[in-house]
N, C-alpha and C positions, 0 to 999 in steps of 0.2 A: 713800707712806710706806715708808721703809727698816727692812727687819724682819732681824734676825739669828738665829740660833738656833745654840748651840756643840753639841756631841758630842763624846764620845772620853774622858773625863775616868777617872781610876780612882785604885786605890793600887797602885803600887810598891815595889820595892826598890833602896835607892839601886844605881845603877848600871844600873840599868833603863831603858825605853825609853818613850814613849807619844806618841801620835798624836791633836790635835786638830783637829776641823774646826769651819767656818764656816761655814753655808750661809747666803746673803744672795738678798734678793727684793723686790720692790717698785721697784726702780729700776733703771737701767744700770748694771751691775757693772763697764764700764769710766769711769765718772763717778765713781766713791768712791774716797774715799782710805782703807785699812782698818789696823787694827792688830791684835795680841793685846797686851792689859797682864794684869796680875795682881793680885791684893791678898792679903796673908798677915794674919790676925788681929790687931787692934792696929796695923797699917801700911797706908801710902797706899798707894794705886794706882798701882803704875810701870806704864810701857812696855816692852814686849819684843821685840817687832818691827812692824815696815809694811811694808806692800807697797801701790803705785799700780797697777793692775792694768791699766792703759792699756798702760804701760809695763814693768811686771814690774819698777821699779825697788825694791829694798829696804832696809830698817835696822834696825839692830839693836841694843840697849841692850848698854853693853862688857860687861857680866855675866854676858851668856851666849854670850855670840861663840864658835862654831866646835861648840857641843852642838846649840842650835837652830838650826833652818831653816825660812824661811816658803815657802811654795811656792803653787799655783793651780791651778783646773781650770777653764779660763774658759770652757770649755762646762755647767758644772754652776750658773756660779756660786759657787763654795766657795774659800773660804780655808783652809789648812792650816797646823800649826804639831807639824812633826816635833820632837822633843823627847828626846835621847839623852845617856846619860850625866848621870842625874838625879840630883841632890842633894838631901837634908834642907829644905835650904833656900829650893825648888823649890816647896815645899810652897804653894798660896794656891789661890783661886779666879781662874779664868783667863776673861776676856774678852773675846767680841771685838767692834769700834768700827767705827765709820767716819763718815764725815763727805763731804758732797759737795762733790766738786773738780772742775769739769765742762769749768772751761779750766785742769787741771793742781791738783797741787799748790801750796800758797800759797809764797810766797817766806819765808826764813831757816829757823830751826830749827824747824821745825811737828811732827815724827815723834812725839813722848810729850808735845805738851802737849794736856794734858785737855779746854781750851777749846776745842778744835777739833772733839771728837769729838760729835757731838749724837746718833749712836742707837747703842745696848748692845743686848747681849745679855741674857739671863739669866744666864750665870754656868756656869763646869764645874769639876767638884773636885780638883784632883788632890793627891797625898798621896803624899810619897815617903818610906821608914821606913828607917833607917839600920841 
């Protein structure tokens, strides 16, 4: 069973900086396909990035292209989502997913749809104050 557990969560000031992790266990960390999404109060759950950790390939939701960065330690295990140049609107509880991809990623647009993700996290808070 694929267990995740986030860290790193806090409050900011817009323009500030924060650092999430992922630590994953229970399976081959290069067989999942991982994400961070987000959810702000009142709104769905987007996606914000993935990474295939086979491969180190990643994506990224246009919204936050060029602040965040997803990265790895794939001796720890962990998923990271470096997070710079925060905005107001940054503001949600941050996720992270995965889903087992054992021959690969699935074919077409898989990166942010929900149905693919079958194990969460508990959830990290972040809050950036303007």
């Amino acid at each position: 069973q694929v267990q995740l557990e986030e860290s790193g969560g806090g409050s900011v000031q817009a323009g500030g900086s924060l650092r999430l992790t992922c630590a994953a266990s229970g399976y081959s960390f290069y067989s999942l396909c991982m994400a961070w999404f987000r959810q702000a109060p009142g709104k769905g759950r987007e996606g914000v990035a993935t990474v295939y950790p086979f491969t180190e390939e990643t994506h990224y939701h246009d919204s936050i292209q060029g602040r965040f960065t997803i990265s790895l330690d794939n001796s720890k295990n962990t998923v990271f989502l470096q997070m710079n140049r925060l905005r107001p609107e940054d503001s949600a509880l941050y996720y992270c997913a995965a889903f087992k991809c054992v021959f690969g990623p699935p074919e077409g647009d898989w990166y942010f749809d929900l149905g693919q993700y079958h194990y969460w996290g508990q959830g990290t808070q972040v809050t950036v104050s303007s």
